[in-house]
LOLUMDREN-63512 format. One record per residue (C-alpha): residue number from 0; y negated, z negated, x; residue in three letters. Coordinates in steps of 0.02 Angstrom, whole numbers, plus 50000, padded with zeros to 5 digits. Example, Ala and Ser with C-alpha at 12.3 -4.5 7.8 and 13.67 -1.06 7.14 Angstrom:
<sites>
SITE   vopa      c2      c3      c1   voti
SITE      0   50225   49610   50615    ALA
SITE      1   50053   49643   50684    SER
</sites>
This chain:
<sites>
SITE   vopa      c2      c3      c1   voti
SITE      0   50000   50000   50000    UNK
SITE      1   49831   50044   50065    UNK
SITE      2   49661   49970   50006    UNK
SITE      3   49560   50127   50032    UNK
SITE      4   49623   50207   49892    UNK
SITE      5   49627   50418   49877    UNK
SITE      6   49504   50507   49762    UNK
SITE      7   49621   50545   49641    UNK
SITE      8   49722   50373   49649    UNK
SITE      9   49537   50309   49598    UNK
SITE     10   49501   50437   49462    UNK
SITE     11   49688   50418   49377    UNK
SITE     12   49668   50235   49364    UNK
SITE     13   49489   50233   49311    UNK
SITE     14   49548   50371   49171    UNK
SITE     15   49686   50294   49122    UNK
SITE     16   49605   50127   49069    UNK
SITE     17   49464   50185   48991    UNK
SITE     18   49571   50291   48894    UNK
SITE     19   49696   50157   48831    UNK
SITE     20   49567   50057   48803    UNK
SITE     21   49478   50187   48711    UNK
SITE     22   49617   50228   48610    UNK
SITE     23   49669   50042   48554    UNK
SITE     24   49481   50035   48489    UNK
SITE     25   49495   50198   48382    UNK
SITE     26   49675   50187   48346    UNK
SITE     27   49694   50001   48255    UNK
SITE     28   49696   50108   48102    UNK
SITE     29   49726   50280   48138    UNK
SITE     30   49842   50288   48262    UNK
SITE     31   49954   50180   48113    UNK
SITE     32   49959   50320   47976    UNK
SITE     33   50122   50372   48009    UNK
SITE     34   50276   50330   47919    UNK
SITE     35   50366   50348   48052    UNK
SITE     36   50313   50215   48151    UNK
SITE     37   50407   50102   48025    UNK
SITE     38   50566   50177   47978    UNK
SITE     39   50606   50213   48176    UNK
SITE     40   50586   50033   48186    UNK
SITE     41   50698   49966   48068    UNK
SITE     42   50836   50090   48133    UNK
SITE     43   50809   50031   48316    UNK
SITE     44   50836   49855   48251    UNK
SITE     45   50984   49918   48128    UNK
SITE     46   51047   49990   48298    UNK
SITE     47   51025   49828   48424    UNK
SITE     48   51089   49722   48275    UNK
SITE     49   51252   49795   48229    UNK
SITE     50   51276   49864   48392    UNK
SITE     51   51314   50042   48304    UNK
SITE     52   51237   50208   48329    UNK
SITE     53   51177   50229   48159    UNK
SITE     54   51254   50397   48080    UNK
SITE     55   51229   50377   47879    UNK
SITE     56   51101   50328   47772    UNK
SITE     57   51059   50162   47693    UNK
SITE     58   50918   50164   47624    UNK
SITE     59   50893   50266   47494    UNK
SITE     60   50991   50262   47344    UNK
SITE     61   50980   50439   47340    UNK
SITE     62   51115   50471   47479    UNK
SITE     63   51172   50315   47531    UNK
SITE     64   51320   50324   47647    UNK
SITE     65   51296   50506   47667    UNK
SITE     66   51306   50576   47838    UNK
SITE     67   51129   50537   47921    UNK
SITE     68   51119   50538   48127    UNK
SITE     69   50968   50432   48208    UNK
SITE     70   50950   50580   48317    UNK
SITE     71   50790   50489   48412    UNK
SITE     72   50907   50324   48425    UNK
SITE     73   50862   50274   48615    UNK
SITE     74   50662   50315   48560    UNK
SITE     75   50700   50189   48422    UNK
SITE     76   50791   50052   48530    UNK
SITE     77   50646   50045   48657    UNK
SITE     78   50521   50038   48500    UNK
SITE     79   50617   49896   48413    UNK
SITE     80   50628   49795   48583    UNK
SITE     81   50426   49822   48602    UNK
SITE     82   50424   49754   48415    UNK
SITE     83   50528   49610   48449    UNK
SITE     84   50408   49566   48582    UNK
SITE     85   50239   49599   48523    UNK
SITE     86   50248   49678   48332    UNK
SITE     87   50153   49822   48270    UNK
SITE     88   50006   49780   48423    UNK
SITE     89   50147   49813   48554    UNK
SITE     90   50193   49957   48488    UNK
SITE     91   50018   50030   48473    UNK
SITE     92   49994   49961   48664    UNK
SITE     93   50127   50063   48715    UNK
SITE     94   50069   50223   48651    UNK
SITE     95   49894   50206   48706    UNK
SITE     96   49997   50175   48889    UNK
SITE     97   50109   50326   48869    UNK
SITE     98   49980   50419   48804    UNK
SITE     99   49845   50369   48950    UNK
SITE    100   49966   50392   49094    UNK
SITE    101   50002   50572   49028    UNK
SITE    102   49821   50630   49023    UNK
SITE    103   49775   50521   49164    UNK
SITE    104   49902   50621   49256    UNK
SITE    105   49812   50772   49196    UNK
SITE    106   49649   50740   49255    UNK
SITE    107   49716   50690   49425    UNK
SITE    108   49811   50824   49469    UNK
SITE    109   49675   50937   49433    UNK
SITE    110   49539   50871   49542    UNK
SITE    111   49692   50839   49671    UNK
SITE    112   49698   51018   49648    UNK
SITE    113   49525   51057   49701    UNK
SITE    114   49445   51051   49519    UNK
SITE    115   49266   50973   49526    UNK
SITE    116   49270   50784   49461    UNK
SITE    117   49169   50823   49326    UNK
SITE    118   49272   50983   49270    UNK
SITE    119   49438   50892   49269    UNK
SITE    120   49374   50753   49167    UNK
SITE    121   49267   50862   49049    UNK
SITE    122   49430   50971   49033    UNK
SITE    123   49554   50836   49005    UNK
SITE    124   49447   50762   48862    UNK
SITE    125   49448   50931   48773    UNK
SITE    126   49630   50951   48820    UNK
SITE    127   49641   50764   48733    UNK
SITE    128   49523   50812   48576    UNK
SITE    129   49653   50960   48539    UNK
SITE    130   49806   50823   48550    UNK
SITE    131   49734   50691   48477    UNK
SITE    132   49799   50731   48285    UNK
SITE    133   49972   50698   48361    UNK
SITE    134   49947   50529   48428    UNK
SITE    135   50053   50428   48335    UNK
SITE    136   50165   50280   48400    UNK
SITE    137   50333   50350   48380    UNK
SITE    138   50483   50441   48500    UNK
SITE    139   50390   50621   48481    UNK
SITE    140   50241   50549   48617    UNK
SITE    141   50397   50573   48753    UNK
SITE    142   50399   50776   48691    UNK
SITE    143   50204   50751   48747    UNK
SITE    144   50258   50661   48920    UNK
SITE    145   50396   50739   48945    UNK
SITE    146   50328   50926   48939    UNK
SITE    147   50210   50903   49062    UNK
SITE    148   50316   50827   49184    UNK
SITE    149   50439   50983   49147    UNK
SITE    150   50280   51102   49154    UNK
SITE    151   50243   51022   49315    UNK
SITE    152   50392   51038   49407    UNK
SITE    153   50414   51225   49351    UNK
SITE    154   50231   51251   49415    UNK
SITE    155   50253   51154   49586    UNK
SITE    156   50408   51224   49643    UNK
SITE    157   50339   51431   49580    UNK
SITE    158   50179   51376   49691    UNK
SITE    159   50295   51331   49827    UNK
SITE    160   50225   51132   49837    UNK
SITE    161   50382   51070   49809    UNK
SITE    162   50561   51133   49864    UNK
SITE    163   50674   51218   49739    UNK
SITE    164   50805   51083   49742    UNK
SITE    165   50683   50981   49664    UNK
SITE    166   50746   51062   49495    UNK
SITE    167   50904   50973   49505    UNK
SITE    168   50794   50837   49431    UNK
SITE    169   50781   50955   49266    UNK
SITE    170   50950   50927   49192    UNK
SITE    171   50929   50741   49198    UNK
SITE    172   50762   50757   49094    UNK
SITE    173   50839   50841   48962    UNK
SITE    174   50981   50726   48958    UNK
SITE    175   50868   50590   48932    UNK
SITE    176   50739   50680   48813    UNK
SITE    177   50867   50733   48710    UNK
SITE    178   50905   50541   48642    UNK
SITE    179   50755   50520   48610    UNK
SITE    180   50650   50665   48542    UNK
SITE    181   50720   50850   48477    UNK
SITE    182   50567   50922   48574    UNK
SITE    183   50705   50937   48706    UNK
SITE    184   50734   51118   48631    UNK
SITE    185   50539   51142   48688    UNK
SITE    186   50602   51093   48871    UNK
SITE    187   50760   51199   48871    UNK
SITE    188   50632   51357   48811    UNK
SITE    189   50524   51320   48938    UNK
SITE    190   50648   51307   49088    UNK
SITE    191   50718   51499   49016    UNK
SITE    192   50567   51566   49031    UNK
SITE    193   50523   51508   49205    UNK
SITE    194   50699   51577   49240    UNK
SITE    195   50705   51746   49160    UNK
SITE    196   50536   51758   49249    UNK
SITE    197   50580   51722   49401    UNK
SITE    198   50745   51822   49400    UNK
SITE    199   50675   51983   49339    UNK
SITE    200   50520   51990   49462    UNK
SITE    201   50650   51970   49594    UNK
SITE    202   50746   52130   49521    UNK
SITE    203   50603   52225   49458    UNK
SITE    204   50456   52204   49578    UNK
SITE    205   50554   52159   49722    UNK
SITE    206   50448   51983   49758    UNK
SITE    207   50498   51825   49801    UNK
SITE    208   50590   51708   49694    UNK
SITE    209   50602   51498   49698    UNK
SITE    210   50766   51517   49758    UNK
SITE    211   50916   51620   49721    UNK
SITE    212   50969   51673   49515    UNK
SITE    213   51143   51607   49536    UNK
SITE    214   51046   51436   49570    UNK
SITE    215   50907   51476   49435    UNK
SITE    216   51044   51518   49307    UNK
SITE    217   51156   51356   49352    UNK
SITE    218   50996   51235   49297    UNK
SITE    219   50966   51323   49155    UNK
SITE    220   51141   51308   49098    UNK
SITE    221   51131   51126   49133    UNK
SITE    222   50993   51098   49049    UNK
SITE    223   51073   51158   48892    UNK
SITE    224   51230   51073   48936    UNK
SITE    225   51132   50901   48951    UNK
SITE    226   51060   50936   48748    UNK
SITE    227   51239   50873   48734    UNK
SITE    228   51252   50710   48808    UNK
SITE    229   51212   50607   48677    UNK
SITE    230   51316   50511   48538    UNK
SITE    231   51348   50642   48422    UNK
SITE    232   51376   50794   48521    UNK
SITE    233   51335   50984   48477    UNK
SITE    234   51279   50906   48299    UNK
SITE    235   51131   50854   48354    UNK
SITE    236   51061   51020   48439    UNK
SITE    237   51114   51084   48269    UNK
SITE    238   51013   50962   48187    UNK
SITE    239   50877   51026   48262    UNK
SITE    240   50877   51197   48244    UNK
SITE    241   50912   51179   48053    UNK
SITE    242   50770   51065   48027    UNK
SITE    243   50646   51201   48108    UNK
SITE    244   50717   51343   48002    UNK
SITE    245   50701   51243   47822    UNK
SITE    246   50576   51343   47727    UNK
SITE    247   50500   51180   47648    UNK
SITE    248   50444   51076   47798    UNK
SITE    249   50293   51145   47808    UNK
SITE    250   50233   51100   47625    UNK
SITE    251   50281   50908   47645    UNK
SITE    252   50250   50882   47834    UNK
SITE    253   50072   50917   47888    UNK
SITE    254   50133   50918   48110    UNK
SITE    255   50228   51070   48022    UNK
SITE    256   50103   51159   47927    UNK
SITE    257   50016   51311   48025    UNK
SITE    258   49858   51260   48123    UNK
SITE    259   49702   51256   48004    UNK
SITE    260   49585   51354   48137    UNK
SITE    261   49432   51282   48038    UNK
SITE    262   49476   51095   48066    UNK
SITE    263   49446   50987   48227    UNK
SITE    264   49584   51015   48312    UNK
SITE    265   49594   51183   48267    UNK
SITE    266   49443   51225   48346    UNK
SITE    267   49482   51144   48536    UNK
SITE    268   49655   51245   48530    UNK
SITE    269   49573   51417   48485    UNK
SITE    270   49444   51374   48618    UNK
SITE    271   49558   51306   48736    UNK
SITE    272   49686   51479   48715    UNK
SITE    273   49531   51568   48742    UNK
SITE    274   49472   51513   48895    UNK
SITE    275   49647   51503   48945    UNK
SITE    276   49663   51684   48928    UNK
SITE    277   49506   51714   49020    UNK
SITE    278   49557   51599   49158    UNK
SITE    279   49693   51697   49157    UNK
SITE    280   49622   51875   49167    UNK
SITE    281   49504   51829   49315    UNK
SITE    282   49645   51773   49445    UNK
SITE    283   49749   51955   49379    UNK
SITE    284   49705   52010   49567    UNK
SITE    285   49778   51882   49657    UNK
SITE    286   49961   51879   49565    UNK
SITE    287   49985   51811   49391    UNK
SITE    288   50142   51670   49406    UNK
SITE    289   50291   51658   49290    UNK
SITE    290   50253   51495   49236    UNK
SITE    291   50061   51542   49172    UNK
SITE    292   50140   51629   49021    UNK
SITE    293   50219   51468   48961    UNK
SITE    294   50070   51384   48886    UNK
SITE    295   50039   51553   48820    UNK
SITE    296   50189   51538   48718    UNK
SITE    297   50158   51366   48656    UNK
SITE    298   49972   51444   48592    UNK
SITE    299   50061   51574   48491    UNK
SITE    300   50184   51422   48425    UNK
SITE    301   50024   51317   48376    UNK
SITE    302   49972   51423   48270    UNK
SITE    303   50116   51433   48171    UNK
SITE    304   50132   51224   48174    UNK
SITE    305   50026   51113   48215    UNK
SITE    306   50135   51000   48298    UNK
SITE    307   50158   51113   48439    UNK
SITE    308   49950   51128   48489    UNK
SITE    309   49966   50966   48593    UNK
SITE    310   50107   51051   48705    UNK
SITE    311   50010   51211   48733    UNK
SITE    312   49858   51099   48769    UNK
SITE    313   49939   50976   48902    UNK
SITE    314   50033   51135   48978    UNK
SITE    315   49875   51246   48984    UNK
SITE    316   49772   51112   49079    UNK
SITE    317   49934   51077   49221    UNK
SITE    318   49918   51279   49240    UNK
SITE    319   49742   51267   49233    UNK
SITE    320   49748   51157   49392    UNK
SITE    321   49831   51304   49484    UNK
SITE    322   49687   51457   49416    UNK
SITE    323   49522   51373   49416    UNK
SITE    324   49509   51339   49616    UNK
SITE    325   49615   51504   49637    UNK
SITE    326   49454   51591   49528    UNK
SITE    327   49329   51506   49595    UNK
SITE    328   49399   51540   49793    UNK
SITE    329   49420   51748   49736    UNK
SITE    330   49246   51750   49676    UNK
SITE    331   49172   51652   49842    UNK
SITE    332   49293   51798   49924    UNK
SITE    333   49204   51929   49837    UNK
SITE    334   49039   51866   49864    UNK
SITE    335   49081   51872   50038    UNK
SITE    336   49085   51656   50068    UNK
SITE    337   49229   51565   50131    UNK
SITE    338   49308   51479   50015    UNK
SITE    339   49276   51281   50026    UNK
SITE    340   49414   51148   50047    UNK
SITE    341   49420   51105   49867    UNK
SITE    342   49407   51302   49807    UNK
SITE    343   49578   51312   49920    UNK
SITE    344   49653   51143   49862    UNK
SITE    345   49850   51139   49908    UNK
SITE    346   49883   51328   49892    UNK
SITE    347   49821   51406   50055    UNK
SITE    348   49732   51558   50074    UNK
SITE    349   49665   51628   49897    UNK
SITE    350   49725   51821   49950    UNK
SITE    351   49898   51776   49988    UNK
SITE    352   49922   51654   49809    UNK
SITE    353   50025   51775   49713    UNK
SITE    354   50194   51729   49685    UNK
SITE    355   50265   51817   49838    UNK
SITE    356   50174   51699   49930    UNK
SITE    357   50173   51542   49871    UNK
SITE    358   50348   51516   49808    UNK
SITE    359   50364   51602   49996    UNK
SITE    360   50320   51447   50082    UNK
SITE    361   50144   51468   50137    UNK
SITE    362   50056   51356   50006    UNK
SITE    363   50003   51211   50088    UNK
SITE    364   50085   51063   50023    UNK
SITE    365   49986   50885   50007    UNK
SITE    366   49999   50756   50110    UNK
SITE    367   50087   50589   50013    UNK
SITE    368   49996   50502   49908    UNK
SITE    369   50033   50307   49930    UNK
SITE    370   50006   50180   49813    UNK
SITE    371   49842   50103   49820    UNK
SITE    372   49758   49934   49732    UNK
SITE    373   49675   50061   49636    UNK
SITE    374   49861   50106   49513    UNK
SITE    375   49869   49901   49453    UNK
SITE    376   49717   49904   49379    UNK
SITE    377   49798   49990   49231    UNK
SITE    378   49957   49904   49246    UNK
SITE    379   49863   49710   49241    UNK
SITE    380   49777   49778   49087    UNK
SITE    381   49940   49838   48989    UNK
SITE    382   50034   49694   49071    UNK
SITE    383   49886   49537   49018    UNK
SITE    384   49870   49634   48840    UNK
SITE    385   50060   49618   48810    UNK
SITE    386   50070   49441   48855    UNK
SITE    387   49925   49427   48737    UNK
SITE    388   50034   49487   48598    UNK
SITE    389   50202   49412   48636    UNK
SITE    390   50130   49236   48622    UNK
SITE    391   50037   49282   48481    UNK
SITE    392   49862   49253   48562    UNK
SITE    393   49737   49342   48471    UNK
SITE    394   49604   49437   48536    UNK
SITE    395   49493   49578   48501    UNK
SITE    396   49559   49747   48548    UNK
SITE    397   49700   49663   48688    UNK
SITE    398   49766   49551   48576    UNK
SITE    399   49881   49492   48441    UNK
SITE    400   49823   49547   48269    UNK
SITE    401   49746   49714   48317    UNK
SITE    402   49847   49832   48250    UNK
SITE    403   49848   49845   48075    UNK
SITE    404   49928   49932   47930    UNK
SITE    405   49751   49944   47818    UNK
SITE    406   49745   49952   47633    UNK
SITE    407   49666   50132   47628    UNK
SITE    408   49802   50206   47694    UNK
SITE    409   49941   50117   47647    UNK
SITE    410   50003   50026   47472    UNK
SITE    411   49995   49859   47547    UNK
SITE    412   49939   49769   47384    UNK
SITE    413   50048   49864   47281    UNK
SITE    414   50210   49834   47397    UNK
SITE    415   50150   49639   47346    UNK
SITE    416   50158   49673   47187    UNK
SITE    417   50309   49791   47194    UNK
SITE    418   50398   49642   47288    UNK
SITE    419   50376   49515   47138    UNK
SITE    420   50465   49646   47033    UNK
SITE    421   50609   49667   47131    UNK
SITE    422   50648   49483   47112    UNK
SITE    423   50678   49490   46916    UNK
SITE    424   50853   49461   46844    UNK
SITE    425   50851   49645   46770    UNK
SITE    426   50798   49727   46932    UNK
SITE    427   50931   49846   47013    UNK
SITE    428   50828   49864   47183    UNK
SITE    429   50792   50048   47144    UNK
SITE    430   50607   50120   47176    UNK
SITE    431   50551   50298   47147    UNK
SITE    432   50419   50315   47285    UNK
SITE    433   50322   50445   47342    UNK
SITE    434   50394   50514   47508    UNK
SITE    435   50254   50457   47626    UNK
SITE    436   50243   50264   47563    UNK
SITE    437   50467   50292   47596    UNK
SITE    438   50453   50224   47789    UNK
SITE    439   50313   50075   47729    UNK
SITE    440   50438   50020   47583    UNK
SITE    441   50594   50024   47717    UNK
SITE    442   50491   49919   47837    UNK
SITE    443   50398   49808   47720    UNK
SITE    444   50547   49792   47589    UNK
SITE    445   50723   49801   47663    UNK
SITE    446   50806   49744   47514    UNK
SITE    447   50732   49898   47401    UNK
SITE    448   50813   50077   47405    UNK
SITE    449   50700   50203   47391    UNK
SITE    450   50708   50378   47308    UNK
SITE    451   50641   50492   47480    UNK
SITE    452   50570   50445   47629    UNK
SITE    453   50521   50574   47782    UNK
SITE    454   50688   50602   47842    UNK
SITE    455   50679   50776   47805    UNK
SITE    456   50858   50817   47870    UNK
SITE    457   50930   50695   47771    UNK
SITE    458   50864   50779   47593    UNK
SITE    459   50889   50939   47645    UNK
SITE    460   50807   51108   47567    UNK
SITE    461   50861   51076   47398    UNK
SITE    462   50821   50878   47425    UNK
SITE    463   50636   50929   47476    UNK
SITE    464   50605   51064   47354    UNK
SITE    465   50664   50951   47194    UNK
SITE    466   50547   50816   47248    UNK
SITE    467   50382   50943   47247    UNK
SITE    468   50438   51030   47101    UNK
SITE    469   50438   50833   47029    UNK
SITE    470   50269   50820   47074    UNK
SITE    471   50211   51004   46994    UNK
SITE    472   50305   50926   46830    UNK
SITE    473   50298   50759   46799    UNK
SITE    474   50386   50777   46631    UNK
SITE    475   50547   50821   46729    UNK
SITE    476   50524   50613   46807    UNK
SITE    477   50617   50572   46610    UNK
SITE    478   50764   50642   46648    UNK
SITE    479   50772   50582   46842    UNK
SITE    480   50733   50397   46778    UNK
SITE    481   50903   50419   46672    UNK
SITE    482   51011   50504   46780    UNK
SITE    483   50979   50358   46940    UNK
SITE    484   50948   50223   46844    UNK
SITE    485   50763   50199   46912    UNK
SITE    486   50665   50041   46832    UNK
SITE    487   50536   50040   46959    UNK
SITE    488   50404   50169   47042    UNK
SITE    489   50292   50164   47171    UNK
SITE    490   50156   50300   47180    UNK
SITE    491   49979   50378   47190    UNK
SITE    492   49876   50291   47076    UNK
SITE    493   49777   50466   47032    UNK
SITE    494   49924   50575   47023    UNK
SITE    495   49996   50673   46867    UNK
SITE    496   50126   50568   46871    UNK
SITE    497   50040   50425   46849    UNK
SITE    498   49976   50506   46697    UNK
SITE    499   50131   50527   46638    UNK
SITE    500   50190   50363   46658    UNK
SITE    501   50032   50289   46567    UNK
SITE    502   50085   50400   46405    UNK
SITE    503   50251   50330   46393    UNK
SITE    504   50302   50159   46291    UNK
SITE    505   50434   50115   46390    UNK
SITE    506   50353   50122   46583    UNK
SITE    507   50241   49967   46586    UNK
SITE    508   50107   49972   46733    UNK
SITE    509   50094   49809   46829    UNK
SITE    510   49969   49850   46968    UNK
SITE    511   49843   49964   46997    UNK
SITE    512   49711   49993   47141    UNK
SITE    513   49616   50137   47212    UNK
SITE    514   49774   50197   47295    UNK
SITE    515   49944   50170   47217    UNK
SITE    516   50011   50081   47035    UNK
SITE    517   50164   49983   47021    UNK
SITE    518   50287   50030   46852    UNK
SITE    519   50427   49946   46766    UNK
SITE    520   50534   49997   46666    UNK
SITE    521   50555   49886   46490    UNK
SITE    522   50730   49825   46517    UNK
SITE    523   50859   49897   46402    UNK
SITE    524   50733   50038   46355    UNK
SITE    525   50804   50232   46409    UNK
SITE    526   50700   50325   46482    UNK
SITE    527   50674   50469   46340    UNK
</sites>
C-alpha cells in the first residue's frame, strides 16, 4: 500500500462515494419501487431456511405447487443474508455500492485512459443519467456489473493491454452470472461477437487476431457450457429464452417495453448512440476494433426494451475510453502536433492503433496500479453505514430507518387493513391483487396467496394475457371470484374494477385511500 495515491485511485474513490452517497439520498424512495426487491427476498430466505433450491410455486393460489425455478437463487441468497443483517436499508446500501463501484470503475478507467478529468466525469454522469431508470435493488444490478467487466476484458485483451489467456477468466463469469441473473445470455452474445469478429478479420483481411480461433472458439463454447452449471440444468437457459420471446411482456413490464425516445432516459441513450457513432466515425482511419460494434448492438436492443439501454450505456463509455484519446491524438496528428501523454494513454502510437497493432503487442500496457489509502475511503463508508443498520442505529441517510417502502407507491395502509381481514373465521387466505402490489403482499403478508405477482414465467402467455384482458373487462372479475373462491381483493383504488366492485351487493369495501381499496366478500354470498 502506498500513501501517494495514483490519479485515478483518487478519482475512483472520490466518485464512488459521492455517488453512493448520492444515490442513498435520492433513492430512499425510488430506488424501492420495485416488486422485486421483495419477492427475491422472501425466496432467498425460503431458500436459506429449508435448505432447498426452490423449484415450484407457493404463493399464489393460482399455481401453487406448479413447476416454478428461482432461476436468480444465489442473487436472492446474498439479498436475504444482507436483509437478515440490516433490512430493507442494507439492501438499498448494497446497491448504491454495486452500483457506485461499477460507474466508479467507469470514470476511472477513462481518465486512466488519457480522457481529461473533467470529460470522464461529465461522461460517466450522462452514461449514469441513461441507467439510472434501472437502478433497482435486485440480482439484475450484477447484468449491469457484470457486462462491463465482460466488455472490459474483451476490449483489453483486442487492444493488446492484457494477454489473451486472460479470457480463461470468461467462462467462470458466466458460470457465476448465470445463478444469479439471465442477463448471462447478454454475456454469452457479447463474447460471440468479439469472436466471430476476431475470427473472420483474421480470414478475410488477413490482420492480427487475440490469439488463435481454435482458442477463440474453445471460450466461447465454454461460456455457453458454463449457462449450465447451475441447479436446474439446460431448463434454465430455456427459461430464458422463452421469457424474451412471450409476446405479452412488454405490455405488463415497463424494463420490457420499447424505449420511449421522448422520456429522460430516452433522450441520454439517443444522445449517447449518437455521439457514439460519431466517436466512432472519426477514429475510421486508424482501424475500427471488433469489440466497438458491441455497444452498437446493445443501442439497437435499447430501443426495442428498455431494459437493455443501461448495457449499451456502460459498454459504450468502456469503448469510449479506447476512441476519445485515439481521436483526439489523430487530429493533433493531422494538425501536425505530437500527440501528448494523455492523447496516447496505454495504446502507443495513434497511427499504428488499428487492430493489427494493438492486439499485435505494441500497445503499451500500464504500469500496476497498487492499492492506495485513497480505495478505503469508500469501503469505511459502506462498512460504518452497515454497522449502522445491523444494530439498528438510526441515522440520516447512513443509517437504520432510511430506506423506506412509502405510501405513494405502495398499498401500505391498505395491506393494514387487508391484514385484519385475513384474520376472520370465514377468510380462506385468498387475495385477488393487482400484479405489481403481488411481491409487496408476499413480503408484507406471507400467510396470504395471491392471484399474480411479477413472475412472468410462472403465468405464462395465456396467464399474462387473461389478467389484462381482466382489467379491459371488469365484468369478467364475477365469474373469476366463483371459479377460485376469492373473498378478498386488493387493488387500484381508481380503477374500473373498483367500479365494478362498488356496483355489486355482495363485495363490501373496507378501506379506501388515494391509492388502493380493500374488498370482502359477504360470507356465504356467490359472486353473481
Amino acid at each position: 500500500m502506498t500513501l501517494r495515491a495514483p490519479a485515478t485511485a483518487r478519482l475512483w474513490a472520490l466518485f464512488m462515494t459521492a455517488m453512493c452517497l448520492a444515490l442513498l439520498a435520492v433513492g430512499r424512495d425510488r430506488m424501492m419501487r420495485d416488486p422485486g426487491t421483495l419477492w427475491h427476498t422472501v425466496v432467498g430466505e425460503d431458500i436459506l431456511t429449508t435448505g432447498h433450491i426452490t423449484d415450484t410455486d407457493r404463493f399464489s393460489f393460482t399455481h401453487a405447487g406448479k413447476p416454478w425455478l428461482a432461476q436468480q437463487w444465489l442473487g436472492e441468497v446474498a439479498m436475504t443474508l444482507v436483509h437478515r443483517a440490516a433490512g430493507l436499508d442494507g439492501l438499498l446500501l448494497t446497491a448504491c455500492a454495486v452500483l457506485a463501484a461499477t460507474y466508479a470503475s467507469i470514470a476511472a478507467r477513462l481518465r486512466r485512459l488519457g480522457t481529461p478529468p473533467f470529460h470522464a466525469v461529465f461522461l460517466t454522469l450522462i452514461v449514469i443519467a441513461a441507467s439510472s431508470h434501472h437502478f433497482m435493488p435486485r440480482p439484475h444490478l450484477a447484468t449491469i456489473a457484470f457486462t462491463a467487466l465482460t466488455f472490459a476484458i474483451l476490449v483489453d485483451v483486442e487492444a493488446g493491454r492484457s494477454r489473451p489467456r486472460c479470457l480463461w477468466v470468461l467462462p467462470v463469469l458466466i458460470a457465476v452470472w448465470s445463478n444469479i441473473h439471465g442477463g448471462a445470455l447478454g454475456g454469452i452474445a457479447m463474447i460471440g461477437i468479439a469472436t466471430a469478429g476476431w475470427i473472420a478479420r483474421t480470414l478475410y483481411e488477413r490482420r492480427a487476431s487475440p490469439t488463435s480461433p481454435g482458442f477463440l472458439i474453445t471460450i466461447l463454447l465454454l461460456s455457453a457450457a458454463a449457462t449450465l452449471v447451475n441447479p436446474f440444468g439446460w431448463r434454465l437457459p430455456a427459461l430464458w429464452i422463452g421469457l424474451m420471446s412471450m409476446k405479452s411482456l412488454p405490455k405488463i413490464m415497463v424494463e420490457h417495453a420499447p424505449l420511449k425516445v421522448a422520456s429522460s432516459e430516452g433522450l441520454m441513450i439517443l444522445a449517447l448512440g449518437i455521439g457514439y457513432a460519431i466517436a466512432c466515425f472519426k477514429t475510421r482511419k486508424a482501424g475500427l476494433r471488433v469489440t466497438w460494434v458491441i455497444p452498437m448492438v446493445w443501442f439497437v436492443l435499447g430501443l426495442s426494451r428498455i431494459r437493455h439501454g443501461p448495457l449499451f450505456a456502460i459498454t459504450a463509455a468502456i469503448a469510449l475510453a479506447d476512441i476519445l484519446p485515439l481521436a483526439a491524438s489523430l487530429k493533433s496528428a493531422m494538425l501536425g502536433s505530437e500527440p501528448t501523454a494523455d492523447e496516447i494513454g496505454a495504446r502507443g502510437s495513434p497511427v499504428q492503433g488499428g487492430m493489427a497493432a494493438a492486439v499485435g503487442g505494441h500497445a503499451r500496457r500500464p504500469s500496476s496500479r497498487p492499492l492506495s489509502l485513497w480505495h478505503a475511503v469508500p469501503v469505511v463508508l459502506i462498512g460504518a453505514s452497515l454497522a449502522l443498520q445491523s444494530t439498528r442505529t438510526q441515522a440520516p441517510l447512513i443509517g437504520a430507518g432510511w430506506a423506506r417502502l412509502s405510501p405513494a407507491n405502495w398499498p401500505v395502509n391498505a395491506t393494514e387493513a387487508l391484514r385484519d381481514e385475513l384474520k376472520r373465521p370465514d377468510a380462506n387466505g385468498r387475495v385477488f391483487n393487482e400484479l405489481n402490489y403481488g411481491g409487496y403482499l408476499i413480503y408484507k403478508l406471507p400467510d396470504a396467496r395471491i392471484y399474480i405477482d411479477d413472475r412472468c414465467e410462472l403465468y405464462g402467455e395465456a396467464g399474462l394475457s387473461d389478467y389484462l384482458d381482466l382489467l379491459r373487462n371488469p365484468a369478467r372479475f364475477d365469474d373469476v371470484a366463483q371459479k377460485h373462491d376469492i373473498r378478498t381483493a386488493l387493488i387500484r383504488s381508481k380503477s374500473r374494477l373498483a367500479q365494478h366492485l362498488d356496483a355489486l351487493p355482495q363485495w363490501t369495501r373496507r378501506h379506501r385511500d388515494d391509492l388502493a381499496a380493500v374488498y370482502v366478500r359477504s360470507a356465504g354470498t356467490d359472486p353473481n
